[in-house]
C-alpha positions as YAML, in Angstrom:
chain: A
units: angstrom
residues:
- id: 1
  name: UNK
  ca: [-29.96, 41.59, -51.29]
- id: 2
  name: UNK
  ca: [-26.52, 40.58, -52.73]
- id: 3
  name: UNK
  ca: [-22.47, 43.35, -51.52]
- id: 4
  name: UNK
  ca: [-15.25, 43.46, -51.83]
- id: 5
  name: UNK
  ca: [-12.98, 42.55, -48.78]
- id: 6
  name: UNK
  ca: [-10.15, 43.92, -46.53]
- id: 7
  name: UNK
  ca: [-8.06, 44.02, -43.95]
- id: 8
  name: UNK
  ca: [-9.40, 46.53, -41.15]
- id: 9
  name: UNK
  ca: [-12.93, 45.82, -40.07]
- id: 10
  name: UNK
  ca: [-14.88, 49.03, -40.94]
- id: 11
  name: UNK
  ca: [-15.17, 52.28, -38.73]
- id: 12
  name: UNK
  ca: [-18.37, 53.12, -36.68]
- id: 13
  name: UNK
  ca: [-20.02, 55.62, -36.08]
- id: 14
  name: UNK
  ca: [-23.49, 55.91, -33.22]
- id: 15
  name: UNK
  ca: [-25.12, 58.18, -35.44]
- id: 16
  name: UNK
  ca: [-27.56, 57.07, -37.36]
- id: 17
  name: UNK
  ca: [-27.96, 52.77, -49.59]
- id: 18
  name: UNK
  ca: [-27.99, 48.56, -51.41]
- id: 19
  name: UNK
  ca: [-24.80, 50.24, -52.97]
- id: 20
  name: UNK
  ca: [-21.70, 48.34, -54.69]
- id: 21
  name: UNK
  ca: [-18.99, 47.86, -51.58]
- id: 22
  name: UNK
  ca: [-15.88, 49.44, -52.76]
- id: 23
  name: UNK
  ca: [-13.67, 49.22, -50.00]
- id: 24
  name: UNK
  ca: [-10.64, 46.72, -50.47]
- id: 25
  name: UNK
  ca: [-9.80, 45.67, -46.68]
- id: 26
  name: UNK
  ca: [-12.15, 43.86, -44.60]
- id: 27
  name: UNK
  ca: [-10.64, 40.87, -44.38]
- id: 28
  name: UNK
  ca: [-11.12, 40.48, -40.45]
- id: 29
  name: UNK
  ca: [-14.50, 41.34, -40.14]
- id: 30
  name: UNK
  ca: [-14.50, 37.45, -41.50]
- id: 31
  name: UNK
  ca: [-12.84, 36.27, -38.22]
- id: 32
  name: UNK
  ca: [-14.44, 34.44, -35.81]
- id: 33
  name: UNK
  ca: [-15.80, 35.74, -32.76]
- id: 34
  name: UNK
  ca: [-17.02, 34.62, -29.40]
- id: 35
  name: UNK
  ca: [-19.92, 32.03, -30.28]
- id: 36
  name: UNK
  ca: [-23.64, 33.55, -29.12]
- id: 37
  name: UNK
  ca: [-24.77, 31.43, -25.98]
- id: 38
  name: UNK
  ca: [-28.30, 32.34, -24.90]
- id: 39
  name: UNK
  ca: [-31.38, 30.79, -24.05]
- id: 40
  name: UNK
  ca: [-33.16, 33.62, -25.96]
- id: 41
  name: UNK
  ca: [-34.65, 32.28, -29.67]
- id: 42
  name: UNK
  ca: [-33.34, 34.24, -32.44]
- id: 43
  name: UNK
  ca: [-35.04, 34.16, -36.13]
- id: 44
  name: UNK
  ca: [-33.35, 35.54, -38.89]
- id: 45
  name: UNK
  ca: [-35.13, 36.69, -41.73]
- id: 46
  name: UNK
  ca: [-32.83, 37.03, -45.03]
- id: 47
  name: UNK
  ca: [-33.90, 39.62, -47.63]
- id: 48
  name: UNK
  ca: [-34.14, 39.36, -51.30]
- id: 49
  name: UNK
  ca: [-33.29, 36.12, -52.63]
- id: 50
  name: UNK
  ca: [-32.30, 34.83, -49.42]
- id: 51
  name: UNK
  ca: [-28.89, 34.60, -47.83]
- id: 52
  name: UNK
  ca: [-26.18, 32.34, -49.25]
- id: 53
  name: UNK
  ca: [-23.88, 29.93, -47.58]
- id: 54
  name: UNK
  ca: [-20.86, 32.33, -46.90]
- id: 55
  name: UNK
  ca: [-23.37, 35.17, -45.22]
- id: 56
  name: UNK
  ca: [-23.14, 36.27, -41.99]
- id: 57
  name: UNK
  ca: [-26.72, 35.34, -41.48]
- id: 58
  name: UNK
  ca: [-25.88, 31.41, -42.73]
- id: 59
  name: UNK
  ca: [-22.70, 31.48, -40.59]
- id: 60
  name: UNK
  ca: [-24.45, 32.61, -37.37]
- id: 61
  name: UNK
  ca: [-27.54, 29.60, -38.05]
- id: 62
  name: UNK
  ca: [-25.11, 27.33, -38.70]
- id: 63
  name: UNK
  ca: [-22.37, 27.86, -35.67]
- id: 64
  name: UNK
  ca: [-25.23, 28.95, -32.86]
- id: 65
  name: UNK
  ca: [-28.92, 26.32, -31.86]
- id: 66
  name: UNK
  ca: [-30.68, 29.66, -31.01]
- id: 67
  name: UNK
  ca: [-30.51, 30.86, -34.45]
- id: 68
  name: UNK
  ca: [-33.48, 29.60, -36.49]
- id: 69
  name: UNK
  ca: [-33.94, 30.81, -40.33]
- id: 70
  name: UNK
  ca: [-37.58, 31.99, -41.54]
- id: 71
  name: UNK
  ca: [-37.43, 30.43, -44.54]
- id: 72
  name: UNK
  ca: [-39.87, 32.14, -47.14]
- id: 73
  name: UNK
  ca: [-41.88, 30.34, -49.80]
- id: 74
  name: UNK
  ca: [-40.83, 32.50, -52.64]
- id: 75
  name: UNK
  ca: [-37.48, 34.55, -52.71]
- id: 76
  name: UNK
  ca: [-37.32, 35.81, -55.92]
- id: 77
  name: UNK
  ca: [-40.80, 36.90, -55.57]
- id: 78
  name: UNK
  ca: [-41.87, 38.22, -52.40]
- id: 79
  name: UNK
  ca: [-45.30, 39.15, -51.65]
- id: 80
  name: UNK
  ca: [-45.48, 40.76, -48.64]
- id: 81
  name: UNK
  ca: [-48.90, 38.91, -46.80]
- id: 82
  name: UNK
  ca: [-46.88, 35.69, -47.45]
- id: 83
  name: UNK
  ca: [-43.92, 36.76, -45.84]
- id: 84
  name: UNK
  ca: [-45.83, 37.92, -43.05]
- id: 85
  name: UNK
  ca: [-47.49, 35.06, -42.38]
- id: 86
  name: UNK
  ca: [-44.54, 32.89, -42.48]
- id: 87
  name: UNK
  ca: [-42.82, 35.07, -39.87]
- id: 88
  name: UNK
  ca: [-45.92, 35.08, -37.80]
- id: 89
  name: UNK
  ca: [-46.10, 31.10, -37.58]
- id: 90
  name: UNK
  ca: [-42.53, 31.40, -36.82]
- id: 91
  name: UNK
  ca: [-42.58, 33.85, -33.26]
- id: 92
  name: UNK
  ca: [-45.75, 31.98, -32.78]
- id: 93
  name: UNK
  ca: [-43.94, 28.47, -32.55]
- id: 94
  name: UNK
  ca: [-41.04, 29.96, -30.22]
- id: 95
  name: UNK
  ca: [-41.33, 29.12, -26.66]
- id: 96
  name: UNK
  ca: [-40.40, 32.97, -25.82]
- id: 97
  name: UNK
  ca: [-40.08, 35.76, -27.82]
- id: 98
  name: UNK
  ca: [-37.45, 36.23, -30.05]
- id: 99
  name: UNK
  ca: [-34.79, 38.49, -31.19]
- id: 100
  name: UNK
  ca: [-35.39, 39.19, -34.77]
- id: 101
  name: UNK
  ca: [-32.15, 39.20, -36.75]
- id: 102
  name: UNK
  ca: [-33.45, 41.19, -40.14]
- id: 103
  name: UNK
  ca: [-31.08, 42.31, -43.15]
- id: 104
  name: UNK
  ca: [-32.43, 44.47, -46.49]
- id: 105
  name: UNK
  ca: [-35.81, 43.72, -47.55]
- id: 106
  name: UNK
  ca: [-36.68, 42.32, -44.19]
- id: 107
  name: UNK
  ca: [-36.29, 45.38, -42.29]
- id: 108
  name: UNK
  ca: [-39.24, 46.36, -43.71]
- id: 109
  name: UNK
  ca: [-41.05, 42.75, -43.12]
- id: 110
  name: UNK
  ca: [-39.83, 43.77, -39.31]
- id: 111
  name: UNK
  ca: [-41.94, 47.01, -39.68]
- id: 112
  name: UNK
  ca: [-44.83, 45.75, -41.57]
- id: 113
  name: UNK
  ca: [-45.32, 43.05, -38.45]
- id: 114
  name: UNK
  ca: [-45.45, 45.54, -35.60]
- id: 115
  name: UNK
  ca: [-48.13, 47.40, -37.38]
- id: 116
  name: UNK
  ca: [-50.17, 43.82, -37.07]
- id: 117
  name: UNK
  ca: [-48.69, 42.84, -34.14]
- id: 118
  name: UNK
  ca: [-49.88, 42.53, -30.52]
- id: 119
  name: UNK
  ca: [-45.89, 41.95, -29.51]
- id: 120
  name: UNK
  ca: [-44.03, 38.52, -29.19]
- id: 121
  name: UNK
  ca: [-40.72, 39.80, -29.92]
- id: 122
  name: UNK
  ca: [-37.84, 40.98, -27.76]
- id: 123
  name: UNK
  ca: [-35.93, 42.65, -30.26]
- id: 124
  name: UNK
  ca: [-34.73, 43.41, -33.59]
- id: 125
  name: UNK
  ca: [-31.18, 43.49, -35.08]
- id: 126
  name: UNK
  ca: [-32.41, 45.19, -38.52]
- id: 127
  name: UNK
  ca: [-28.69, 45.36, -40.93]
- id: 128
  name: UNK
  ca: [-28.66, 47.46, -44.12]
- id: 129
  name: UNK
  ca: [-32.50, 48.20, -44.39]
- id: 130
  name: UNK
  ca: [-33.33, 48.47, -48.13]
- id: 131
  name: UNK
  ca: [-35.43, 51.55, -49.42]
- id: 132
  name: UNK
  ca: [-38.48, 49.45, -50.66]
- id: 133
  name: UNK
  ca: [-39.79, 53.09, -52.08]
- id: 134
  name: UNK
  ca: [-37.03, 54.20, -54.05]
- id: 135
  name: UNK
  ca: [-37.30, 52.55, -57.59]
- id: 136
  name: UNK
  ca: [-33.77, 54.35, -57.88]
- id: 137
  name: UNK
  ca: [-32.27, 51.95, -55.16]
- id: 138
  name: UNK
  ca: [-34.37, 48.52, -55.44]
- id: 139
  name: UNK
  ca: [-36.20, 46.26, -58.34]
- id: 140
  name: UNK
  ca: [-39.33, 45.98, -58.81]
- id: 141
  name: UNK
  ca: [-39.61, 42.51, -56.78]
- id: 142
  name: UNK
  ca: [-39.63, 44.32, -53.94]
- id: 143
  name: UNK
  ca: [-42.55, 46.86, -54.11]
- id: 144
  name: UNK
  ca: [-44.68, 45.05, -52.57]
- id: 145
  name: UNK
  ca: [-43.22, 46.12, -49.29]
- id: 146
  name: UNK
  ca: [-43.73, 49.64, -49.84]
- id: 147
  name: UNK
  ca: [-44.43, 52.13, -48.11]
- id: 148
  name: UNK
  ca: [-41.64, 51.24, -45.10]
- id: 149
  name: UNK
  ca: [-44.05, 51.70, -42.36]
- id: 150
  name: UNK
  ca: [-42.52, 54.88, -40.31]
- id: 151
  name: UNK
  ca: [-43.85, 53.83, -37.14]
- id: 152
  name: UNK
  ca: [-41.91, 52.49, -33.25]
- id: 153
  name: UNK
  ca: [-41.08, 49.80, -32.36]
- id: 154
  name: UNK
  ca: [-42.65, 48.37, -29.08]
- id: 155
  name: UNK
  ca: [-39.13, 46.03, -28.61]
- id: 156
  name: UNK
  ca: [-35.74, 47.53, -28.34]
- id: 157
  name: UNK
  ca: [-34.39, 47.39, -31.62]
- id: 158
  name: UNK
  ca: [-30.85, 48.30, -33.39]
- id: 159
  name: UNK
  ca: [-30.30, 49.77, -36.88]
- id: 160
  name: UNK
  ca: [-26.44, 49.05, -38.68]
- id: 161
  name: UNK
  ca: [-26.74, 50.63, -42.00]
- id: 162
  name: UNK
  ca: [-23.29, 51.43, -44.46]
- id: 163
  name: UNK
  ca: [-22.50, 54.78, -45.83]
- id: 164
  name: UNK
  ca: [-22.68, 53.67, -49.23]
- id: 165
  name: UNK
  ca: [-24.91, 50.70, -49.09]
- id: 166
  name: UNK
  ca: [-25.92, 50.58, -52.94]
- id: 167
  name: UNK
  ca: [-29.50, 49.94, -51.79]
- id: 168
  name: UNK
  ca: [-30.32, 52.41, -49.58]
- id: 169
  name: UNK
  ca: [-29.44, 56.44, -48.94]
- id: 170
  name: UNK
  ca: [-28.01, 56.78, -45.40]
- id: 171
  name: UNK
  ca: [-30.67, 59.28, -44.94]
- id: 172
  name: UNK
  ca: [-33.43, 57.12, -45.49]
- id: 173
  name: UNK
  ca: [-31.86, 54.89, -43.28]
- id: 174
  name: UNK
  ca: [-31.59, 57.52, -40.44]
- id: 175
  name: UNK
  ca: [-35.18, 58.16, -41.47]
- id: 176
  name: UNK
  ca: [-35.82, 54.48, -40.56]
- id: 177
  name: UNK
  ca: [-33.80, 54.33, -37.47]
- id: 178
  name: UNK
  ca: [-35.38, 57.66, -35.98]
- id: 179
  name: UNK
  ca: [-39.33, 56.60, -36.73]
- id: 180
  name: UNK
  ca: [-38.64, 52.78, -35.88]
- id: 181
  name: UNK
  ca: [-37.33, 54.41, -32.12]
- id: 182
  name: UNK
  ca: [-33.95, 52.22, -33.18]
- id: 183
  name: UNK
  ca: [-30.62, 52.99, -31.43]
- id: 184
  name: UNK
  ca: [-28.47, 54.26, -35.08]
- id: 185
  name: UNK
  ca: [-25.23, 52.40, -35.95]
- id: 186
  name: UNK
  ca: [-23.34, 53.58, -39.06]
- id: 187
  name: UNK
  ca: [-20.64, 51.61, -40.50]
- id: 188
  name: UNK
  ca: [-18.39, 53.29, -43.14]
- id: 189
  name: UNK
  ca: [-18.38, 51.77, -46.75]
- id: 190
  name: UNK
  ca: [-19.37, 48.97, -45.63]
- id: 191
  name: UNK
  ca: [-21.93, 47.98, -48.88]
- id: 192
  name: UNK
  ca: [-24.75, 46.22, -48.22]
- id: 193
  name: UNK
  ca: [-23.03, 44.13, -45.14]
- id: 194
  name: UNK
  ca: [-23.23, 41.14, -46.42]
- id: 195
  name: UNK
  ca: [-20.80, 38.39, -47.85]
- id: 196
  name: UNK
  ca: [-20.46, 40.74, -51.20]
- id: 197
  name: UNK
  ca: [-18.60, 43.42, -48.70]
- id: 198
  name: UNK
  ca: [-16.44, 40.89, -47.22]
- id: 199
  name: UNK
  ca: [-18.55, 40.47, -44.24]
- id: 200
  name: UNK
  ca: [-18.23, 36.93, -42.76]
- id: 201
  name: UNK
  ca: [-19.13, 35.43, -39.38]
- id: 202
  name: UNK
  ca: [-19.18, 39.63, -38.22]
- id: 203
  name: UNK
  ca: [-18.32, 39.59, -34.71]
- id: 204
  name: UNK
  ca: [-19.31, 43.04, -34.20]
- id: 205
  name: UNK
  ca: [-22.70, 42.12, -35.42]
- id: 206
  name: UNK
  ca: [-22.91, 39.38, -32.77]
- id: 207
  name: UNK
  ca: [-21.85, 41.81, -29.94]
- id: 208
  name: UNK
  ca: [-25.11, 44.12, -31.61]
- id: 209
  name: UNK
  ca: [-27.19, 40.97, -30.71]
- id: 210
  name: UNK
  ca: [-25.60, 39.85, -27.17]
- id: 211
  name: UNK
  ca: [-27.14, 43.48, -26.48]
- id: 212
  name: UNK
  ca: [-30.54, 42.80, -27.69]
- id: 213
  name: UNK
  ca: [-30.70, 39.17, -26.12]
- id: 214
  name: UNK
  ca: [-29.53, 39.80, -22.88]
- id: 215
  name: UNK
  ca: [-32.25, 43.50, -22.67]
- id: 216
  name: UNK
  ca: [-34.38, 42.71, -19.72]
...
């Protein structure tokens, strides 16, 4: 899904909403950080209408070879079996599993695989999970992902949601973090973490996948 920018990169806390960004300064979490080297494949999976040029997703697939986008047949209109069997082709056609690098609506893609799974993946960077089940928080484009499938991960996996991501309750997000088995990273008003919030290349979020690459 779609999130105003500043100067200080926002505060973190390792505890475990798509909400308007309000925050005025995060102007360097747009500077450039050490470049991802890694023989490890990574896929990134967009949400909702895909991610545009100046998103941290785009930036990352554009600057590093490992990064490869999953690029869905219908954006605007996701049906969940299609997206599923996009991603599967996708970890099928890596030659080792791959970190999955998921933001908003494809959290829940993320979870809806492992329940069809047999494994494949080494990890999952999963950024400002959207509540699929809240009508309250997300359109109706998106029901077709509902319910978020509670259920853990057989990967290590990381959750970064915002305290006032417009899409998602925090809670719901703990929720996620907690049943998915997901070490919880919380960054304050931070929106939905995405180019919206000021969020460019994101070298913090890079450090979050240096973690989940390098896991033995």
């Amino acid at each position: 899904m779609k999130g105003a920018a500043s100067a200080d990169a926002p505060s973190v806390r390792t505890r475990a909403r798509w909400s308007k960004p309000r925050s005025p300064s995060f102007a360097a979490v747009a500077e450039r950080g050490p470049r991802l080297v890694t023989t490890t494949p990574v896929l990134v999976l967009p949400g909702y209408g895909d991610s545009g040029p100046e998103h941290w997703q785009s930036l990352w697939e554009a600057e590093d070879p490992a990064c490869r986008r999953v690029v869905q047949r219908d954006w605007m209109l996701p049906r969940l079996e299609d997206w599923l069997d996009t991603l599967a082709r996708h970890v099928a056609e890596c030659e080792g599993p791959p970190v999955l690098v998921a933001h908003s609506l494809a959290c829940s893609l993320v979870a809806h695989w492992v329940t069809r799974s047999e494994g494949g993946v080494k990890g999952a960077l999963l950024v400002a999970p959207a509540d699929v089940d809240s009508p309250a928080h997300t359109p109706d484009e998106v029901r077709d992902f509902s319910p978020v499938p509670l259920v853990r991960f057989p990967f290590p996996s990381i959750v970064v949601a915002s305290s006032d991501d417009p899409f998602s309750p925090l809670a719901r997000a703990a929720l996620f973090a907690r049943s998915w088995g997901s070490r919880f990273v919380v960054l304050e008003r931070a929106g939905h973490i995405n180019a919206d919030a000021g969020f460019g290349v994101w070298p913090q979020g890079r450090m979050f996948l240096r973690e989940l690459t390098c896991a033995s």
